[in-house]
C-alpha positions as CSV (number, residue, x, y, z in Angstrom):
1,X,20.0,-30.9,4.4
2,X,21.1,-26.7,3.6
3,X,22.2,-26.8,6.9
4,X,24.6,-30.4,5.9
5,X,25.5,-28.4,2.8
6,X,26.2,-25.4,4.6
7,X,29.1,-27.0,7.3
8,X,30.6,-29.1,4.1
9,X,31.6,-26.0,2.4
10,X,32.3,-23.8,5.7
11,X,34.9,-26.4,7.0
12,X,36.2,-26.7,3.9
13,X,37.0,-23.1,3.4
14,X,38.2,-23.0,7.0
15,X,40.8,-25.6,5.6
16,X,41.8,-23.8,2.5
17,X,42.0,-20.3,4.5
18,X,44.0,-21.8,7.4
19,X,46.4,-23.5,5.1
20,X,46.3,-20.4,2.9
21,X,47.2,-18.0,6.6
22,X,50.3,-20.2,6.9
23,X,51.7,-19.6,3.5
24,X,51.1,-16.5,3.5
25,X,53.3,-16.2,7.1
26,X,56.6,-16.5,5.1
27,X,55.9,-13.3,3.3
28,X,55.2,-10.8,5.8
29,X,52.4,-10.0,8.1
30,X,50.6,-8.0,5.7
31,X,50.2,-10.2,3.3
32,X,48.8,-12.8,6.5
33,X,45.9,-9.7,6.7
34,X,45.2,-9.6,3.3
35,X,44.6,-13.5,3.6
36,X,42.2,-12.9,6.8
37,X,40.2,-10.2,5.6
38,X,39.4,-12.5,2.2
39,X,38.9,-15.2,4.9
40,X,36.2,-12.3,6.5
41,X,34.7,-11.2,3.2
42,X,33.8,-15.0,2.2
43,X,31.6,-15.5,5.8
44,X,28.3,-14.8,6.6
45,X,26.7,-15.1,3.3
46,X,23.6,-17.3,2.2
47,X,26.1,-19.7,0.3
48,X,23.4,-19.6,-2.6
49,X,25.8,-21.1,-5.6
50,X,27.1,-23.9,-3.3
51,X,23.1,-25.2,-2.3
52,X,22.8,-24.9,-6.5
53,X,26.1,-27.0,-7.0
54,X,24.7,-29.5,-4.6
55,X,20.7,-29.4,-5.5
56,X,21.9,-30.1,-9.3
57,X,24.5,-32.9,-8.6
58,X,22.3,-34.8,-6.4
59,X,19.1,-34.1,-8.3
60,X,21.1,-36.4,-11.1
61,X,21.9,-39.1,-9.2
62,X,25.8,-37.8,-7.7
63,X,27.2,-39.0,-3.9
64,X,30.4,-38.1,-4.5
65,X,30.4,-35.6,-1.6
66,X,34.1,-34.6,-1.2
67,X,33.9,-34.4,-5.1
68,X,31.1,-32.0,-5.2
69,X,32.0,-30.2,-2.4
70,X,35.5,-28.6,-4.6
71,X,33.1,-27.3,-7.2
72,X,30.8,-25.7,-4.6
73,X,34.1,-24.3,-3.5
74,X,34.9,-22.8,-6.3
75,X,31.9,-21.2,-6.7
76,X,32.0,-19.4,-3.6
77,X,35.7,-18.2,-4.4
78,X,34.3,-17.3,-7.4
79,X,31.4,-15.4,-5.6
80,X,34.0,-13.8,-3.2
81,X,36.1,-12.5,-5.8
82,X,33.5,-10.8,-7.6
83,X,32.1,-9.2,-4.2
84,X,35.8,-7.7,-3.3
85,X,35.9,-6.3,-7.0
86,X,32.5,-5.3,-7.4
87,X,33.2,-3.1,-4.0
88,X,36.1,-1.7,-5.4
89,X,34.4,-0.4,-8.3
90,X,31.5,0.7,-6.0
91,X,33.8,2.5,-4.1
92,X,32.5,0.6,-0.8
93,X,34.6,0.2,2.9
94,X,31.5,-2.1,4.3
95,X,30.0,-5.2,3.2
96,X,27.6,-7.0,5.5
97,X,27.9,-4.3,8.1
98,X,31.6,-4.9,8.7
99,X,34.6,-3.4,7.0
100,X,35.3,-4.9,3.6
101,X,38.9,-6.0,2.2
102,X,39.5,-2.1,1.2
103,X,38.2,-1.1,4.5
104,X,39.9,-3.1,6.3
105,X,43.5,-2.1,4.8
106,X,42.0,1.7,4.7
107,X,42.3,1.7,8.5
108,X,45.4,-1.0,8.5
109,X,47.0,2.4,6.8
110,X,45.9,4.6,9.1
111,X,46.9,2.5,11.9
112,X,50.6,2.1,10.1
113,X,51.2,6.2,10.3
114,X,49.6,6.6,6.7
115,X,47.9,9.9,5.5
116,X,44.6,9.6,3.2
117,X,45.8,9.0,0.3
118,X,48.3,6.3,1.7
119,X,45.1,4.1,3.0
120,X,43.3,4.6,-0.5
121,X,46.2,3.3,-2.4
122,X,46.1,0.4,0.8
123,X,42.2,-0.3,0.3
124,X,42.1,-0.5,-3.5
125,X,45.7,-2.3,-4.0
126,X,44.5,-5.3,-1.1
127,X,41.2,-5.6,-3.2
128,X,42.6,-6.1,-6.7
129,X,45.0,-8.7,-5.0
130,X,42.3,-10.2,-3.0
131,X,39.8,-10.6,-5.5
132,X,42.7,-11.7,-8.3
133,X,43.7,-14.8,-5.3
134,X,40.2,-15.8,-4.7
135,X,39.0,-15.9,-8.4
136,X,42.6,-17.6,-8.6
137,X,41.7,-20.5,-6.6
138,X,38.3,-20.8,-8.2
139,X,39.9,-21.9,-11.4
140,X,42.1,-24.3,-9.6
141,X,39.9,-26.2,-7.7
142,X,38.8,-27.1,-11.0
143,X,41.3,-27.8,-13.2
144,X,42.6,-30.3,-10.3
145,X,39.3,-32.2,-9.8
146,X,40.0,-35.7,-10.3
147,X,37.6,-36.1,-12.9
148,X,37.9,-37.3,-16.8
149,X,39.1,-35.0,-19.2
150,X,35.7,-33.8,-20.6
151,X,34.2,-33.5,-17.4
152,X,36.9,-31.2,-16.1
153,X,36.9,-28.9,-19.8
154,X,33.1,-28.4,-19.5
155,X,33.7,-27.5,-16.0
156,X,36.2,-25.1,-16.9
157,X,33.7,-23.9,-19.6
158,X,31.1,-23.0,-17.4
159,X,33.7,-21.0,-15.0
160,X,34.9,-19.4,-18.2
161,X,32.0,-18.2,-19.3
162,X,30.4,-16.8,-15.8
163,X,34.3,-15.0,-15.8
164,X,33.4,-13.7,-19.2
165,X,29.9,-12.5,-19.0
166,X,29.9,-11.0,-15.8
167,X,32.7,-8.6,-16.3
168,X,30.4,-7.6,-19.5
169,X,27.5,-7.1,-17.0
170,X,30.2,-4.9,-14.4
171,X,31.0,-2.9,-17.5
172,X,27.3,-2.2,-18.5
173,X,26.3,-1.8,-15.0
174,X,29.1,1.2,-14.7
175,X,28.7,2.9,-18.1
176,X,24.6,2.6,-17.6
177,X,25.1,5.3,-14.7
178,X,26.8,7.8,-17.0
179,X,24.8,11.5,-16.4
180,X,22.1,12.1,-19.0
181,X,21.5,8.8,-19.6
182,X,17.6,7.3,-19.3
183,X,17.3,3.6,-17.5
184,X,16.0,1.2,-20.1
185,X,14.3,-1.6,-18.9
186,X,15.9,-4.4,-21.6
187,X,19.2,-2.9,-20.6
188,X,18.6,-3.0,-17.2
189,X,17.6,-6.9,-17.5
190,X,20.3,-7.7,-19.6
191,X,22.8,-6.3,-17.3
192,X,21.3,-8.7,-14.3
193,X,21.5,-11.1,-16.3
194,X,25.1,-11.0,-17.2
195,X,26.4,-9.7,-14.1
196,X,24.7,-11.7,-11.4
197,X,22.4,-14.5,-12.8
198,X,24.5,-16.2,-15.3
199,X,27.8,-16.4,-12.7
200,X,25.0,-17.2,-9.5
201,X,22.8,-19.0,-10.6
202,X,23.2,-21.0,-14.2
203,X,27.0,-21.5,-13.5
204,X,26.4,-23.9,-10.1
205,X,23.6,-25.2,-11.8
206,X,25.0,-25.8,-14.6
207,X,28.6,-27.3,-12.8
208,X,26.5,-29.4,-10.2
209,X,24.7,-31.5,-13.3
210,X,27.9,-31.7,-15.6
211,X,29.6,-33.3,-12.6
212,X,26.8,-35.8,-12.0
213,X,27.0,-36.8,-15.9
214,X,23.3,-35.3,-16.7
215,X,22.0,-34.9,-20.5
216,X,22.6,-32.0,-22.7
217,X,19.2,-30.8,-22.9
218,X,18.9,-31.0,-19.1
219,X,21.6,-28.9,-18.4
220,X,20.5,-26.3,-21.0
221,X,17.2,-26.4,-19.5
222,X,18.8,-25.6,-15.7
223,X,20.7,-22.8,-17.8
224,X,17.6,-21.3,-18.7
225,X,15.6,-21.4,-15.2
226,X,19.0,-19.8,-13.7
227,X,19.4,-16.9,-16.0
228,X,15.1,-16.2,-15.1
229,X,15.6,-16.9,-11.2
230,X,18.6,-14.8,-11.3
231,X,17.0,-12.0,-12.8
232,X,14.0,-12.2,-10.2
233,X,16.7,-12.8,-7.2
234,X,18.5,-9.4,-8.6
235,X,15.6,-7.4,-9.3
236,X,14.8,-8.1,-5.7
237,X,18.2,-7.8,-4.4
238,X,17.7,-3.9,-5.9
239,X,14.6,-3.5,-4.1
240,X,15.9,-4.3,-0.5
241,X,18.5,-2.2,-1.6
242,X,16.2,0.9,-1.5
243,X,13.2,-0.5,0.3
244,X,14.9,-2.9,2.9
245,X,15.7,-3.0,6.5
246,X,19.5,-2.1,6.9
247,X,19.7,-4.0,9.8
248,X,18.2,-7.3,8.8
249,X,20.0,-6.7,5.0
250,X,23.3,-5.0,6.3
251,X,23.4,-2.8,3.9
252,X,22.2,0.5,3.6
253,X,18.8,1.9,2.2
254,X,20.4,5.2,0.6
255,X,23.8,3.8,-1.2
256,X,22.0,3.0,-4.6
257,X,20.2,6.0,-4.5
258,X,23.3,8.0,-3.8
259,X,25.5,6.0,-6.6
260,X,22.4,6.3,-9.3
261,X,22.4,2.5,-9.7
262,X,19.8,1.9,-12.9
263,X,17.3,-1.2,-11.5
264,X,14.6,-2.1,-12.5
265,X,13.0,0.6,-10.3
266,X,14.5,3.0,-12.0
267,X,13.6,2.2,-15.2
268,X,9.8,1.9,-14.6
269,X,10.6,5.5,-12.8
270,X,11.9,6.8,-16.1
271,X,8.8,6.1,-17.9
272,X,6.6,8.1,-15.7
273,X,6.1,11.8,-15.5
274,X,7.9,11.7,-11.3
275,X,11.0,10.7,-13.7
276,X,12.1,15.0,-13.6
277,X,11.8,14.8,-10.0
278,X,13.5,11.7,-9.2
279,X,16.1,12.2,-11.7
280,X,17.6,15.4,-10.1
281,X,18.1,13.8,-6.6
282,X,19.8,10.4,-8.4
283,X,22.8,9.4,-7.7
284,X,23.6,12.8,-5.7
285,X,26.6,11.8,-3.7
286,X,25.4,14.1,-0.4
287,X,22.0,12.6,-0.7
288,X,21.0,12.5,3.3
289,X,19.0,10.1,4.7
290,X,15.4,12.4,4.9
291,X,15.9,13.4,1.2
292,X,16.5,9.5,0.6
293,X,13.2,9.3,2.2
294,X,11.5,11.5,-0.1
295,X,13.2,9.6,-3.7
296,X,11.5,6.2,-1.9
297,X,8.0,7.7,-1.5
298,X,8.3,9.2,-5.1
299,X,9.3,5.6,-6.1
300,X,6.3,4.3,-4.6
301,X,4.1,7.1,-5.7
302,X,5.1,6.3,-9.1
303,X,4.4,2.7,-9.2
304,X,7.9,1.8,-9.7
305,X,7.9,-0.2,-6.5
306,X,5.1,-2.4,-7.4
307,X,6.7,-2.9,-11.2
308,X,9.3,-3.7,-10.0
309,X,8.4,-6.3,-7.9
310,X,5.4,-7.7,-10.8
311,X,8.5,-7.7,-12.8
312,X,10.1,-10.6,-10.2
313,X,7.1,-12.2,-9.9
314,X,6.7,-12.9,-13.6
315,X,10.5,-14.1,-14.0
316,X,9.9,-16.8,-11.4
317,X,7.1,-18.0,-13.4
318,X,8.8,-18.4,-16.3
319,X,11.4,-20.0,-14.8
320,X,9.4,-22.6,-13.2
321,X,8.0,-23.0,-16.9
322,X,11.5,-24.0,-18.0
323,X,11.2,-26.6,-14.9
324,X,8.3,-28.0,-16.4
325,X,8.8,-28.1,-19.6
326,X,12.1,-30.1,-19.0
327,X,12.9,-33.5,-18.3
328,X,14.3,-33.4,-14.8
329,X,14.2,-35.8,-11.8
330,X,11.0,-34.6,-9.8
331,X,12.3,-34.0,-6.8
332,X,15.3,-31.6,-8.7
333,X,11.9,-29.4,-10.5
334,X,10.2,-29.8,-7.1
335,X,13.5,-28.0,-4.9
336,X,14.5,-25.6,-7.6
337,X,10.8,-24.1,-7.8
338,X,10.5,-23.6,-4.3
339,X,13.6,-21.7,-4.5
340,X,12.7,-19.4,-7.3
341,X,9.9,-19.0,-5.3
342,X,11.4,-17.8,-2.2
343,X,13.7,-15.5,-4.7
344,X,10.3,-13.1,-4.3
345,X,9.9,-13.6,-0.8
346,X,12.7,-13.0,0.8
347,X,14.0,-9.8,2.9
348,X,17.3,-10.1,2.7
């Protein structure tokens, strides 16, 4: 069935992009590029919030597929927005070991004669645009579902507030790396929260059940697990970040340490006496790969690793609490705990 799920939304961004390509032909072949590379930056991902969209909508009873499958699509617009802004504020030219939408029109620069600073103001002008069309589109997929009138509000509800909360989360996450500053734990799990679970994972959940007409309580209930799955999906996320395989996550190993990102590894880190030591090599921008060695072993040494990942393990269980404790269709509890489950296993 992912695999069903996976081609519905695939073609149907193949559709939107090709029809958005020709469009864009009347206004200049750059503006075509900026089209393709949001076209690149959406592929190749695990297409997490369109399986939730789906998993919640069937799970209560929906079989409207062509119906469903415009709100998954707006979550993965939604998704793809936020990854082209979040990389312009990370300051990052790859994403899933290609060139993002800034990289991209970085070298499209430099290909066009330009200096530098010609393909800076190229990479961050095509990723304000690109992330501002996709999120865009998000919202109108929505607001043109032919759904009643209630239906469609609480749908635009839930978008609102994933729009909302995550750019509080951005913000956080951003200031939080401001020298002198100690990681808190609480403010490091409220800033996952708001940036990535609520948008990820209690939005789709949350869209997929209003579609299908579920109860209240129900969807409060999915709102819940999603924030605590989330949280354990992110907390791991951070931990490939530092501890993964760059070439099964396409990412590398050394950029979180070099940017000082505050995780949850971090935070246990600051409560230990290696905190002095691992504090003066954070977020050093020429941080080379054998010194990014030495931060990792102090990480482990430290017992930040092993928090960390105690930390995921207890936010899956309490998410599968909220499962149990709700009234859901059993097959719904049954797929949504095997996926917070797999939220600790994965590795990538």
């Amino acid at each position: 069935m992912p695999e069903l799920l996976d081609s519905a939304i695939d073609e149907e961004l193949r559709r939107f992009f090709a029809d958005a390509r020709d469009r864009a032909g009347a206004y200049g072949s750059h503006y075509t590029a900026l089209w393709e590379s949001i076209e690149q930056q959406s592929s190749g991902g695990k297409r997490v919030r369109p399986r939730l969209v789906w998993a919640a909508y069937r799970g209560f009873g929906g079989s409207e597929r062509a119906l469903v499958t415009r709100v998954a699509l707006a979550f993965e617009l939604l998704h793809t927005a936020f990854l082209i802004h979040d990389d312009l504020i990370d300051r990052d030219t790859v994403r899933r070991g290609a060139p993002n939408v800034a990289g991209r029109f970085a070298a499209r620069a430099a290909a066009h004669g330009g200096d530098a600073r010609t393909g800076e103001v190229w990479a961050a002008t095509a990723a304000v645009l690109a992330g501002d069309l996709a999120l865009s589109r998000a919202h109108r997929e929505l607001a043109m579902l032919p759904v009643d009138r209630a239906c469609r509000e609480s749908l635009l509800d839930i978008l609102d507030r994933a729009v909302f909360v995550s750019a509080a989360g951005e913000l956080a996450d951003v200031v939080s790396t401001l020298d002198g500053t100690t990681p808190a734990l609480e403010g490091v799990l409220a800033t996952l929260e708001q940036k990535t679970a609520v948008y990820s994972f209690e939005a789709p959940l949350a869209a997929g059940a209003v579609l299908a007409g579920a109860p209240e309580a129900a969807v409060a209930a999915l709102c819940r697990f999603g924030r605590l799955a989330g949280v354990a999906f992110q907390i791991v996320d951070d931990v490939l970040g530092v501890f993964g395989d760059p070439v099964v996550t396409g990412k590398s190993a050394s950029a979180d340490l070099r940017e000082g990102k505050r995780t949850a590894l971090i935070a246990h880190a600051a409560t230990t006496s290696s905190w002095p030591a691992i504090r003066d090599r954070l977020g050093d921008p020429t941080l080379d790969d054998a010194s990014a060695e030495g931060l990792r072993e102090e990480l482990r040494a430290c017992g930040a690793l092993d928090a960390a990942l105690a930390l995921a393990h207890e936010h899956v269980t309490l998410a599968r609490y909220e499962l149990d404790a709700a009234e859901l269709p059993p097959a719904l509890r049954a797929e949504l705990g095997e996926f917070a489950q797999r939220a600790t296993e994965r590795v990538r």
